[in-house]
N, C-alpha and C positions, 0 to 999 in steps of 0.2 A: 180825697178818696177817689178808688179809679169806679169808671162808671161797670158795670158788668151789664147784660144783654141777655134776660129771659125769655124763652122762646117754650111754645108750649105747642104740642104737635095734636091739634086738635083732633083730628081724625082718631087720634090711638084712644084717645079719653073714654073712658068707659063708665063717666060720671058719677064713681063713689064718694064723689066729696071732702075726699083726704085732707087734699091740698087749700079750699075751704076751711076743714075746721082748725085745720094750725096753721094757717096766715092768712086772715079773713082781710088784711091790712090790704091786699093783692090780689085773693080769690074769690071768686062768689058762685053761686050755683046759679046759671042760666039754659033752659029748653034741656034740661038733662044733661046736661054737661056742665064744666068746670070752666070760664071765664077768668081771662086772667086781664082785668083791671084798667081801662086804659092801656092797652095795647093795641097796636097795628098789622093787619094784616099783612104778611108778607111771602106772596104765593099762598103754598100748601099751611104755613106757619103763622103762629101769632106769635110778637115779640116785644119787650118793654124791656128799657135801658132802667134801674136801679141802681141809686149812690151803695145802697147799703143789703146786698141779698140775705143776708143770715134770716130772716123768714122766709124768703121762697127757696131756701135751700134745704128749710126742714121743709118744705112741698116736694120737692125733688127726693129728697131722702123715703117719705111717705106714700109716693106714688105708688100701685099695684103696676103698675104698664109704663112705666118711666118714659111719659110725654113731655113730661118738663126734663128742661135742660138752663142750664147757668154759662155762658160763655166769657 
């Protein structure tokens, strides 16, 4: 399976928890915002390589301010 690369634009997060409550496997709610799991900072970005996105892809789909992205 090819690996994909979730990057979550923390700044834009506006902490409704979407992405939390349909892929908690990934999300969690930290200091008001939406943490995405064992990921790395990267600059402005946080980013984690996943075998398998189909749950942060319904976090993507869910987003109000579409901060996550799937690469």
């Amino acid at each position: 399976m090819i690996c994909m690369k979730v990057i979550h634009e923390i700044e834009k997060c506006i902490g409704c928890g979407a992405c939390a409550a349909v892929c908690a496997d990934y999300w969690e709610m930290k200091g008001g915002k939406s943490n995405l799991k064992g990921s790395k900072a990267v600059g402005d970005v946080f980013e984690l390589e996943v075998d398998d996105p189909e749950c942060c892809q319904q976090a993507v789909d869910t987003c109000p301010v579409q901060c996550i992205k799937i690469e």
